[in-house]
C-alpha positions as CSV (number, residue, x, y, z in Angstrom):
1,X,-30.6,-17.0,34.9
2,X,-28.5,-19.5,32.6
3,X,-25.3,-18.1,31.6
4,X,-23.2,-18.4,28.0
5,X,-19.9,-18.5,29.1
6,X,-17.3,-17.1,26.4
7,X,-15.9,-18.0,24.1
8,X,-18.6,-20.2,22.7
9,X,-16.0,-21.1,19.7
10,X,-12.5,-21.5,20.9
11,X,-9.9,-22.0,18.6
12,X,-9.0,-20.3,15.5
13,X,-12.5,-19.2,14.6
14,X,-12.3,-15.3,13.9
15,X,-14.4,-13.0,11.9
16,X,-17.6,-14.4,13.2
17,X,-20.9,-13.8,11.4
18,X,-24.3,-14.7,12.2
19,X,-27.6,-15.7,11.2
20,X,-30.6,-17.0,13.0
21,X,-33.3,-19.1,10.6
22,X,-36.2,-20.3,12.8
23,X,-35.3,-21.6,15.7
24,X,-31.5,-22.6,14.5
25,X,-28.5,-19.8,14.9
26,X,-25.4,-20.0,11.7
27,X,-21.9,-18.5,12.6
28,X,-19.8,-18.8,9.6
29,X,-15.9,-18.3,10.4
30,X,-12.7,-17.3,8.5
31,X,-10.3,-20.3,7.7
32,X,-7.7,-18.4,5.4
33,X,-5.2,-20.9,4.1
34,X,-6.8,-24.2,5.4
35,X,-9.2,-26.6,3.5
36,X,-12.4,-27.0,3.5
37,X,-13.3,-23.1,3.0
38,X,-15.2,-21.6,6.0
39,X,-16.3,-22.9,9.1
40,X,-20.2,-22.6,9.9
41,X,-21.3,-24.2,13.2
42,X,-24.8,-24.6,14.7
43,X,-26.6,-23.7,17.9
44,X,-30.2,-23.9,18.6
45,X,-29.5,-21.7,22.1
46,X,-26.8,-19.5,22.0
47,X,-24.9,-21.6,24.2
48,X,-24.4,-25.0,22.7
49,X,-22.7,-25.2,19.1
50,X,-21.4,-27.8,16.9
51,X,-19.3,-28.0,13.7
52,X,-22.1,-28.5,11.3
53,X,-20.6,-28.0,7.9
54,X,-18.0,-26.5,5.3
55,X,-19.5,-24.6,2.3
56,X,-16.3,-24.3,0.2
57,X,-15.4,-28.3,-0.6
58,X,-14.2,-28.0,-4.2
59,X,-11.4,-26.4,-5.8
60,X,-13.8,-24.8,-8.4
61,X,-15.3,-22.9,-5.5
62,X,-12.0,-22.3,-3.6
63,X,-8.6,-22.7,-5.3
64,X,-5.7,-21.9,-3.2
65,X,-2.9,-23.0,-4.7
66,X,-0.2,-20.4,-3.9
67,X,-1.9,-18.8,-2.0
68,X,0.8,-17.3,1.2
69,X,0.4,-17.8,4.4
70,X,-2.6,-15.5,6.1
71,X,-4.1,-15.9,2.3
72,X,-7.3,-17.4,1.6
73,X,-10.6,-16.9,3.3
74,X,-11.0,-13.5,5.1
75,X,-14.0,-12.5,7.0
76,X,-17.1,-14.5,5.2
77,X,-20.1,-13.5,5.6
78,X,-23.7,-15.6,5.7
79,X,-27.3,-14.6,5.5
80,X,-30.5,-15.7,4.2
81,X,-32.9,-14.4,2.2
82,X,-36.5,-15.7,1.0
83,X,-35.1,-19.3,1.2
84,X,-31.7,-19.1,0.2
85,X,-28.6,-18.6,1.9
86,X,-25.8,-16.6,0.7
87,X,-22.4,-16.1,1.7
88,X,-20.1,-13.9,0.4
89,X,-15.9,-14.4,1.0
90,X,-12.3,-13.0,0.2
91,X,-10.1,-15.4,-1.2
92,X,-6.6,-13.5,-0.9
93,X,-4.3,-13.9,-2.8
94,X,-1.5,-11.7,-1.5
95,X,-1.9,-8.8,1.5
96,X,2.0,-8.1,2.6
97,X,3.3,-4.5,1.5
98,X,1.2,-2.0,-0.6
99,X,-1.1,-4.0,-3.1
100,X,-3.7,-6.2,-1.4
101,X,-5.0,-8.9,-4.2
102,X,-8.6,-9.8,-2.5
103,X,-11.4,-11.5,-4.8
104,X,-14.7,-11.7,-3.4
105,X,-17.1,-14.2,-4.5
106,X,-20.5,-15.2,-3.9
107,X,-22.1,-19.1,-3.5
108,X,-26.0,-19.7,-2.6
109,X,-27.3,-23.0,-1.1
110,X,-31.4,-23.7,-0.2
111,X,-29.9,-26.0,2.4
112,X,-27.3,-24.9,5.2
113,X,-25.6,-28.5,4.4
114,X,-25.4,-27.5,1.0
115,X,-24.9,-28.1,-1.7
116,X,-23.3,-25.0,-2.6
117,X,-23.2,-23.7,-5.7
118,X,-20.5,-22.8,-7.9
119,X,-19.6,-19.1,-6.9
120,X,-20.2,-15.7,-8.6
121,X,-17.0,-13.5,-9.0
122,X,-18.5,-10.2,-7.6
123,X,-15.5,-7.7,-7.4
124,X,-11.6,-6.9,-5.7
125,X,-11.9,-3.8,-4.4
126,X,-11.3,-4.6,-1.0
127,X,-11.8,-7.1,1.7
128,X,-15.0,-8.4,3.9
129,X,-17.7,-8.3,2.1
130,X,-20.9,-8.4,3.0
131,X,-24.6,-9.0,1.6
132,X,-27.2,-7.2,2.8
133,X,-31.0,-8.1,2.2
134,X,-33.3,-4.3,2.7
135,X,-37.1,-4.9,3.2
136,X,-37.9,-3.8,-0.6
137,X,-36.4,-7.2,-2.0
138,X,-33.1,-5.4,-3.2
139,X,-29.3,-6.4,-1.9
140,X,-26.4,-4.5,-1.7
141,X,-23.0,-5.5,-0.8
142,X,-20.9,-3.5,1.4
143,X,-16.8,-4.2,1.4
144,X,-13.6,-2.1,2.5
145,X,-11.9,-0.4,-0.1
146,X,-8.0,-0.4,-0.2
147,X,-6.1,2.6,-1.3
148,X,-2.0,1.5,-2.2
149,X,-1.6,5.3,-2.5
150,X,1.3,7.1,-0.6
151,X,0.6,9.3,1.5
152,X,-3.0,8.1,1.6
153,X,-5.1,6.3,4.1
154,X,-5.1,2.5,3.1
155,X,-8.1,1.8,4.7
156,X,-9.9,4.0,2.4
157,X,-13.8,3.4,3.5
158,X,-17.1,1.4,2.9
159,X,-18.3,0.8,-0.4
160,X,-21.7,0.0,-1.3
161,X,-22.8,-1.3,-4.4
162,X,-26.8,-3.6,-5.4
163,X,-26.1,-7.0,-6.5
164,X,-28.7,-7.9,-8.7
165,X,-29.9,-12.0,-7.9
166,X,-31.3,-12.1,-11.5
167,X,-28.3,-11.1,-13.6
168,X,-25.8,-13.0,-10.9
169,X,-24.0,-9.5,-10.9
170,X,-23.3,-6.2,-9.5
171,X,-25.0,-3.7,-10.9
172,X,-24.9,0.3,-11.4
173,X,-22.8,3.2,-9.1
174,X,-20.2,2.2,-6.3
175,X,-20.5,4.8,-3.6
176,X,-18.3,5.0,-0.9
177,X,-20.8,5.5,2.6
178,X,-18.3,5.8,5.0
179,X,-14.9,6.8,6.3
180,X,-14.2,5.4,9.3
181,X,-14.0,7.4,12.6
182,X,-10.5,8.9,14.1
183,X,-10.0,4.8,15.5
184,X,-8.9,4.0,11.8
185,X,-8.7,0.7,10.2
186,X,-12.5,0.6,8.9
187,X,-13.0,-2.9,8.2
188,X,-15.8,-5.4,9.0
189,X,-18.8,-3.7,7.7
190,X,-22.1,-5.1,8.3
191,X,-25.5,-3.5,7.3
192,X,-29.1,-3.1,9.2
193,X,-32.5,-1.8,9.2
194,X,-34.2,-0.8,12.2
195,X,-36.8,1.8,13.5
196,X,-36.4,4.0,10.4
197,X,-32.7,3.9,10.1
198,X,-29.7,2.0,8.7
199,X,-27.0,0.8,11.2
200,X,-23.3,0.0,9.7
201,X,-21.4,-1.6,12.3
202,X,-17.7,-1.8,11.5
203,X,-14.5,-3.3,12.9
204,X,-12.1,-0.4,13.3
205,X,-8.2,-0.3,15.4
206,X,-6.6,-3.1,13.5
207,X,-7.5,-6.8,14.8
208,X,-4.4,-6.3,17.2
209,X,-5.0,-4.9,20.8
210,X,-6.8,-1.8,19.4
211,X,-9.5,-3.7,18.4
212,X,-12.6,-2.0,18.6
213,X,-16.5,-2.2,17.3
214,X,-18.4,1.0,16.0
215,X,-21.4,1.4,14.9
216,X,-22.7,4.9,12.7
217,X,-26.3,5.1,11.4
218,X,-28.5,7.3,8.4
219,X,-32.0,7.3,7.2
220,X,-30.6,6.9,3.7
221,X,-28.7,4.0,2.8
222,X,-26.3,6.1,1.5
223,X,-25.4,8.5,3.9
224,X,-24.1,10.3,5.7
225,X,-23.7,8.2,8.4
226,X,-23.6,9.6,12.1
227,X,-21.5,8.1,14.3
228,X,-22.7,6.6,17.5
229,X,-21.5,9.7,20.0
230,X,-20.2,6.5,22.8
231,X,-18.2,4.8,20.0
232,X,-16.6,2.3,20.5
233,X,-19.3,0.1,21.5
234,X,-17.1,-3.0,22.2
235,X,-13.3,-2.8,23.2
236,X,-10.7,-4.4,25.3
237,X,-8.3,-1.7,24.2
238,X,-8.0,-0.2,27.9
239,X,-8.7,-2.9,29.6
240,X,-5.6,-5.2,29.5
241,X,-6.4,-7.3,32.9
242,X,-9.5,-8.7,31.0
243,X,-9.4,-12.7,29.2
244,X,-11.1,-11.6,26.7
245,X,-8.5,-9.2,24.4
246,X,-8.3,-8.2,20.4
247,X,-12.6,-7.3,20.9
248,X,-14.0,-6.5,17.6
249,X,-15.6,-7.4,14.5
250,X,-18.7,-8.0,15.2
251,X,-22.5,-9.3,13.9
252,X,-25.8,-8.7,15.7
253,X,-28.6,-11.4,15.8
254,X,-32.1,-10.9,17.2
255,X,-33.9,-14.4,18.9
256,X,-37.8,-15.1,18.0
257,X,-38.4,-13.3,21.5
258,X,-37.0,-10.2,20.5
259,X,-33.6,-9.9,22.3
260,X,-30.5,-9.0,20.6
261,X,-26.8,-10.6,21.0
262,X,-23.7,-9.4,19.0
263,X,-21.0,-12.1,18.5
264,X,-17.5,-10.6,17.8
265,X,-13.9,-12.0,17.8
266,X,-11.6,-12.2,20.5
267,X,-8.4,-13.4,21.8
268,X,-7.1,-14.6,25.1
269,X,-3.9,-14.2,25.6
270,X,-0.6,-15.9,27.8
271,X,0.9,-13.9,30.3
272,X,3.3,-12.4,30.5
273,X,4.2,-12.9,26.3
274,X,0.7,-11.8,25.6
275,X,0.3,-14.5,23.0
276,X,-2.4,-15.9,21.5
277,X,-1.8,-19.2,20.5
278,X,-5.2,-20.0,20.2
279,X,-6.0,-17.5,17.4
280,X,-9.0,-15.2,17.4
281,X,-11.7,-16.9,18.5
282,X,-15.5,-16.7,19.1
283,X,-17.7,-14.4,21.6
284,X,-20.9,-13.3,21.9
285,X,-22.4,-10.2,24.1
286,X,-26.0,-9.8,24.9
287,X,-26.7,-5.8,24.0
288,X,-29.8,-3.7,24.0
289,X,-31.3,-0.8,21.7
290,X,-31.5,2.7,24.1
291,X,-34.3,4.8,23.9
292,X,-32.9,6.8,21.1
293,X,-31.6,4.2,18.9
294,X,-28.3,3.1,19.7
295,X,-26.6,0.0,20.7
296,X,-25.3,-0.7,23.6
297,X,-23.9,-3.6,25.9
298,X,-26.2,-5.0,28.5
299,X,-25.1,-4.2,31.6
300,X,-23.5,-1.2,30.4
301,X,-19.6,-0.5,29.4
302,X,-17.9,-1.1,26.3
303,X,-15.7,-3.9,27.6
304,X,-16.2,-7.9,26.7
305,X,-17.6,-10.4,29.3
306,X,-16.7,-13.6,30.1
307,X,-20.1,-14.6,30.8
308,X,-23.8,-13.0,29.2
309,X,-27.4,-14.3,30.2
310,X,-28.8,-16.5,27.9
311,X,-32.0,-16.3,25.9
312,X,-34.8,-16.0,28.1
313,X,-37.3,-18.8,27.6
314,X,-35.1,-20.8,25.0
315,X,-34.6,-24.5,26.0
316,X,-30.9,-25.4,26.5
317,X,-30.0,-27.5,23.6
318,X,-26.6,-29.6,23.8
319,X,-25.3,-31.7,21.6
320,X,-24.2,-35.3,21.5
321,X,-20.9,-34.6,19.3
322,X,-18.2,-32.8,21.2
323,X,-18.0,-29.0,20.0
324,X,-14.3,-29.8,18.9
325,X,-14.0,-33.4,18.1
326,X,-12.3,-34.9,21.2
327,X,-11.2,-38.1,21.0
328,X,-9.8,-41.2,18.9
329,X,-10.5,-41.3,15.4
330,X,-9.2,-44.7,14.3
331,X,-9.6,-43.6,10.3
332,X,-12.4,-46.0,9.4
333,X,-14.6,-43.8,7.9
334,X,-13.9,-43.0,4.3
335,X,-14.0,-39.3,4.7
336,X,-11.7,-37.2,7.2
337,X,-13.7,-36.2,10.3
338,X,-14.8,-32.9,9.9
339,X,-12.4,-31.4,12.2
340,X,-9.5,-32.1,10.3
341,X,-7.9,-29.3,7.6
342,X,-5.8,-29.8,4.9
343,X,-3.3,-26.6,3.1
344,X,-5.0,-25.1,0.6
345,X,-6.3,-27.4,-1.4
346,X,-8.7,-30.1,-0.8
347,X,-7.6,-34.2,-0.5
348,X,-7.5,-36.6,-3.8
349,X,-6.3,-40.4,-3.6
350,X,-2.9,-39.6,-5.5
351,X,-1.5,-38.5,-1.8
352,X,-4.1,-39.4,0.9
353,X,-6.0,-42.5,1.2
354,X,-8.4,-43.8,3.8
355,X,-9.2,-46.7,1.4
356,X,-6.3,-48.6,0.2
357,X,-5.2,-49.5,3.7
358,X,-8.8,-50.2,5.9
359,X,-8.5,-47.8,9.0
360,X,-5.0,-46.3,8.3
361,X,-4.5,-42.4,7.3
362,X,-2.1,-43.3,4.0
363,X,-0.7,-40.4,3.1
364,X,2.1,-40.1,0.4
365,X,4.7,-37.6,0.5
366,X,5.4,-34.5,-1.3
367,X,6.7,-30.9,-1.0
368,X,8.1,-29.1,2.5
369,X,6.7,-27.1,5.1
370,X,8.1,-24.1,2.7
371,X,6.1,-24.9,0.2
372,X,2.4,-23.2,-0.9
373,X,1.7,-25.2,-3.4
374,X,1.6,-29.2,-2.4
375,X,1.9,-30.3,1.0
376,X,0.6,-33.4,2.4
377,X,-0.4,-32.7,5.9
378,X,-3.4,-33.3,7.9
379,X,-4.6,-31.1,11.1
380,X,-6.6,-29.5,13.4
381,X,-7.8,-27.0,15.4
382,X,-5.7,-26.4,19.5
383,X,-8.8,-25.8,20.7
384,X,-7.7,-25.4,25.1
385,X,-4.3,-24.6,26.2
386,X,-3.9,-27.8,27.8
387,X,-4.3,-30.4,25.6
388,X,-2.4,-33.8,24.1
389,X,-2.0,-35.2,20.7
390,X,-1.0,-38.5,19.8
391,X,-0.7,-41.0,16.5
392,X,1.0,-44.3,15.8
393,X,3.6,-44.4,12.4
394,X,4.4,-47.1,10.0
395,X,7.0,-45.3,8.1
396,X,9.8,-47.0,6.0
397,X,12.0,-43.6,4.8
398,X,15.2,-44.9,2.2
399,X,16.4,-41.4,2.2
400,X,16.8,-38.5,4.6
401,X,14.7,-36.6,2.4
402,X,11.8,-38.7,3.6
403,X,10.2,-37.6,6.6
404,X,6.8,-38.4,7.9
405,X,5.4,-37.4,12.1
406,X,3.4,-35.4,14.1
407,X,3.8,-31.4,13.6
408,X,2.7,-28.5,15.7
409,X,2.1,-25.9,13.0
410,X,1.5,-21.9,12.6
411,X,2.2,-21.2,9.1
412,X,5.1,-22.6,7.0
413,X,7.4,-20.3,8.7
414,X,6.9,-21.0,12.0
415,X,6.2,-25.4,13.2
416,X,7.9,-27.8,15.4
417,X,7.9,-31.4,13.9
418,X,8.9,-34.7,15.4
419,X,10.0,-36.6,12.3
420,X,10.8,-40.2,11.8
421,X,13.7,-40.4,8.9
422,X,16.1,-42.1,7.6
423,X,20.2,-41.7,8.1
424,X,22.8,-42.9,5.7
425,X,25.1,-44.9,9.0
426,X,22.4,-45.1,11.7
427,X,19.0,-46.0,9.6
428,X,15.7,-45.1,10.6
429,X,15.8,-42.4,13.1
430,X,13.4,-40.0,15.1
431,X,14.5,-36.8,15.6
432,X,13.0,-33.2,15.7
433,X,13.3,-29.9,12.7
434,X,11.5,-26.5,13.7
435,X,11.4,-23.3,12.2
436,X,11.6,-19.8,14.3
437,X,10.6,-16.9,11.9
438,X,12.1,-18.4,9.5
439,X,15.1,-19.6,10.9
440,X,15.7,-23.5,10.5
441,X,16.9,-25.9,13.4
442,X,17.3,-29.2,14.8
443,X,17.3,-29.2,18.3
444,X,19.0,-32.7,19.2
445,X,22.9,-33.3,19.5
446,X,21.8,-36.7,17.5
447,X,18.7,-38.3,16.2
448,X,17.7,-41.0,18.1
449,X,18.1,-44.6,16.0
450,X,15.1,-46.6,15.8
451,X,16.3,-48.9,13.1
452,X,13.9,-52.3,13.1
453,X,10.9,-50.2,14.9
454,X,8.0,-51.1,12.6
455,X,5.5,-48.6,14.2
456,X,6.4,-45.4,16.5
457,X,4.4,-43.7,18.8
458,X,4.4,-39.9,18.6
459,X,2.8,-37.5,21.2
460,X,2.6,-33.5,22.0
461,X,2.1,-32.8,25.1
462,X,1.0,-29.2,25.4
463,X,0.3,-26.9,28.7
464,X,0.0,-23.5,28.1
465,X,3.2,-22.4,27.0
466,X,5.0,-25.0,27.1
467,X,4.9,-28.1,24.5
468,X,6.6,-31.3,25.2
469,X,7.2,-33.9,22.3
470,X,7.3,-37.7,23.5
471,X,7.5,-41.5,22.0
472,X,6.9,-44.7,22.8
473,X,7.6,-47.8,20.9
474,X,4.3,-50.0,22.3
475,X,2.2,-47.0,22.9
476,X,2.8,-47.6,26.5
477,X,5.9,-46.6,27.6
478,X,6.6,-43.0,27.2
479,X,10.1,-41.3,26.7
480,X,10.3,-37.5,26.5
481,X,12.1,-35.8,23.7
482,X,14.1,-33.0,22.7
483,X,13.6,-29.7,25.4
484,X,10.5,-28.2,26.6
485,X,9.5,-25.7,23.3
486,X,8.0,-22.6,23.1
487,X,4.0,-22.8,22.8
488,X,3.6,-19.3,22.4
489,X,5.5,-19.2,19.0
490,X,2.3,-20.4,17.7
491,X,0.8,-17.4,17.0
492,X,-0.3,-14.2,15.6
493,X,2.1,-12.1,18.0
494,X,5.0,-14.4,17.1
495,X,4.5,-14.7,13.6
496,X,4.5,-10.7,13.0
497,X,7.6,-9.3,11.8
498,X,7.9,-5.2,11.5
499,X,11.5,-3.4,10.4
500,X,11.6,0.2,10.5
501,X,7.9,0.7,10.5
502,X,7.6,-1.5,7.4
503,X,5.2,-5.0,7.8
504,X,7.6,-7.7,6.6
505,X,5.1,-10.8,8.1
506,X,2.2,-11.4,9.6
507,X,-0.2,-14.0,10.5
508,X,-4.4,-14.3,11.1
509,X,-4.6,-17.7,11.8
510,X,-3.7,-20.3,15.4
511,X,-1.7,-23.2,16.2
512,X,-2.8,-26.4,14.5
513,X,-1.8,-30.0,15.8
514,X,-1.4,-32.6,12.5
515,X,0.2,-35.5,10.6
516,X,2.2,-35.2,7.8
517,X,4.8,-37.1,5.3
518,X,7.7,-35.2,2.7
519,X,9.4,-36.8,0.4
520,X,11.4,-34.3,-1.1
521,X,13.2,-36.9,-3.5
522,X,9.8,-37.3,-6.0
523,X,9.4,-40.6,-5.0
524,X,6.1,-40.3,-3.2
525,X,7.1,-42.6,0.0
526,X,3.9,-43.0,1.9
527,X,3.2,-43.3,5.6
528,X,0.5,-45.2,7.2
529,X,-0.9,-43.7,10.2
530,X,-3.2,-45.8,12.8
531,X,-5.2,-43.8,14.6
532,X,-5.3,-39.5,15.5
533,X,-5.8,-39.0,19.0
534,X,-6.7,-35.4,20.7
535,X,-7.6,-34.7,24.2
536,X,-8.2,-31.2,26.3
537,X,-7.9,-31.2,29.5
């Protein structure tokens, strides 16, 4: 029996939701502060997925601007619907302390590709929404509410309300159909029909370790909804030996033969820091319906496995492209390869170019990592835990307030960049800035000068834990620099910050490996970059 092995999207690909049209399986993802807005890849097994496509590409669909760091896109959702797919998102525009500021929105394509239309503003209630299509033609979205109320429980249940495809709106009473079982945290809500009765499946335990899937069902699709007596379905919560940790949120799919699988996020963490500096990413269980109508894992248990039998009868179906963009890209195209993100708001030519200097990555500097507003950075997905990065620099700084180089990156208060810049008594000079929580260093005694260099070589170096910055003036000869840094700051678990029970930070996102140029004086000094180079090992 073929195998899937898990997880079948690493990398910073959380919130997974799924839909099978024909013979082709979508699994839209979250991407919160990174441009373009949602990640949907492709499989035509189960097994084998690619990157296929971004639905949110244009600032009228998706503006970000100011948005903090965890903002943006939560917990899409996609499905399809008499020839037209929908998906519904949270663009969040604040979610630290009591207030949560979460517009959901609503864009329709005939074509998975696109395009996608402009969206329809559907409410703010709460977070992850979701669409669901009933067999009488009607649709109702289903999202958590929020409740900023002392003394009250913020996660304040499941509200259902019809959106009507005619008027573009919701339409008539908002009932709340759920409140969560003694696991707390009801989030995730997704809505079925099957054998008579409809199945909500929610996230519940907070997307930490307590992470959990549960599932409560009702003849009416308003209620009451009885909760599955074996709940939680899916959970690594007492299980901390397994890979596979943070289990929850999850999205059933039946194949044309009948079977059913459940995808669901997950995280794998380091030992012994427990971090996950590859985000939450992808997984997918097979499960089965019992003989009075609840789900359950194959195999039995509630616990995640690294490995599920595939579809029976179903063709493997690779794909030529790698699943995450290994490789050179030497910037000839004149669009960014589809792996790379920008912050928040898309690309324009007044900051990056892949025109005005044939197969260079111009990019023109502008505000700080602090910054929500206008960075110029380019970067992807760490996708393995071993892995290398590396870029070639044409970089002319007149000021140490211009800084361009290759960045490892969290969120803006938490990156390690190796930065060519530019010192009033030794000239151009390489040297390396980081950010802990917040806290602002430089690690070298001195900057090393590489006054006359035209072009440097930049390199990360990462293995597990550990990330190791290196350059090279012919791309040949390669000199460590600065010490061995710590990997696992990269992270969700890093990134949180709680004093005295009160959430000061935290972060829903992964490590990222980019380019980048500031020039903090207004000038708008550019840097031309060669080539992008990433590798797993």
């Amino acid at each position: 029996m073929a195998k899937i092995v898990n997880p079948i999207l690493r990398g910073f690909n959380p919130d997974p939701s799924i839909v099978r049209v024909g013979e082709d399986y979508y699994i839209a993802t979250s991407t919160f502060e990174w441009f373009p807005g949602v990640q949907i890849h492709h499989s035509r097994d189960l097994r084998n997925w690619r990157l296929l496509t971004h639905p949110l590409t244009r600032t009228s669909q998706l503006n970000m601007l100011g948005n903090p760091n965890s903002g943006g896109i939560w917990a899409p959702c996609l499905s399809y619907h008499d020839g037209t797919f929908y998906l519904v998102y949270t663009d969040v525009k604040s979610h630290i302390g009591p207030f949560k500021d979460t517009h959901n929105y609503l864009v329709t394509a005939s074509d998975i590709n696109g395009p996608w239309s402009e969206p329809i503003y559907l409410n703010s209630s709460g977070f992850d929404p979701s669409l669901f299509h009933d067999e009488d033609g009607r649709s109702w979205l289903v999202n958590m509410v929020w409740d900023h109320r002392k003394g009250k429980n913020r996660f304040g249940g499941i509200l259902i309300q019809e959106y009507d495809k005619l008027e573009r709106k919701l339409v008539g009473p908002i009932r709340n159909i759920f409140k969560g079982t003694q696991l707390g945290f009801t989030e995730g809500p997704h809505l079925y029909r099957r054998g008579g009765y409809y199945y909500l499946i929610t996230a519940e335990g907070g997307t930490r370790w307590n992470h959990a899937v549960t599932v409560a069902r009702s003849k009416s699709l308003f209620g009451p909804y009885e909760v599955d007596p074996a709940n939680p379905i899916l959970t690594s919560r007492h299980y901390p030996e397994l890979p596979l940790q943070r289990a929850g949120h999850a999205d059933l799919v039946e194949t044309p033969s009948g079977e059913w699988y459940m995808v669901h996020l997950a995280g794998r963490p380091l030992l012994p820091s427990r971090t996950c500096v590859l985000g939450r990413e992808t997984a997918i269980q097979k499960v089965e319906w019992t003989e009075d109508g609840w789900l359950r894992l194959a195999g039995g248990g509630c616990e995640p496995k690294l490995e599920v039998d595939a579809p029976q009868g179903t063709e493997e179906h690779p794909f030529a492209e790698s699943a995450h963009g290994t490789g050179i890209d030497h910037f000839e195209s004149a669009n960014l390869n589809i792996h790379f993100n920008t912050l928040r708001m898309p690309p324009d030519e007044s900051w990056l170019s892949l025109r005005e200097r044939p197969g260079y990555l111009r990019l023109r500097g502008r505000e700080s990592f602090s910054s929500n507003h206008h960075q110029s950075l380019v970067a992807r997905r760490q996708q393995a835990f071993v892995a290398t990065a590396e870029t070639a620099v044409e970089f002319e700084p007149e000021t140490y307030q211009q800084m361009a180089g290759l960045v490892y990156y969290y969120n803006s208060r938490n990156w390690y960049y190796l930065r060519i810049s530019h010192d009033e008594e030794r000239g151009k000079t390489l040297g390396i800035l980081t950010r802990d929580q917040g806290v602002y260093d430089e690690p070298l005694d001195a900057d090393i000068t590489i006054e006359g260099w035209a072009r440097v070589y930049l390199r990360l170096e990462l293995d597990h834990a550990q990330a190791q910055f290196l350059f090279s003036r012919d791309g040949a000869e390669w000199q460590k620099i600065g010490p061995v840094l710590d990997a696992t700051h990269m992270s969700d678990e890093h990134a949180e910050m709680m004093i005295g029970g009160v959430m000061l930070d935290q972060g829903f996102t992964g490590a990222f490996i980019g380019v980048c140029v500031q020039d903090l004086s207004g000038a708008g000094k550019h840097a031309d970059f060669d080539y992008f180079a990433y590798w797993e090992l």
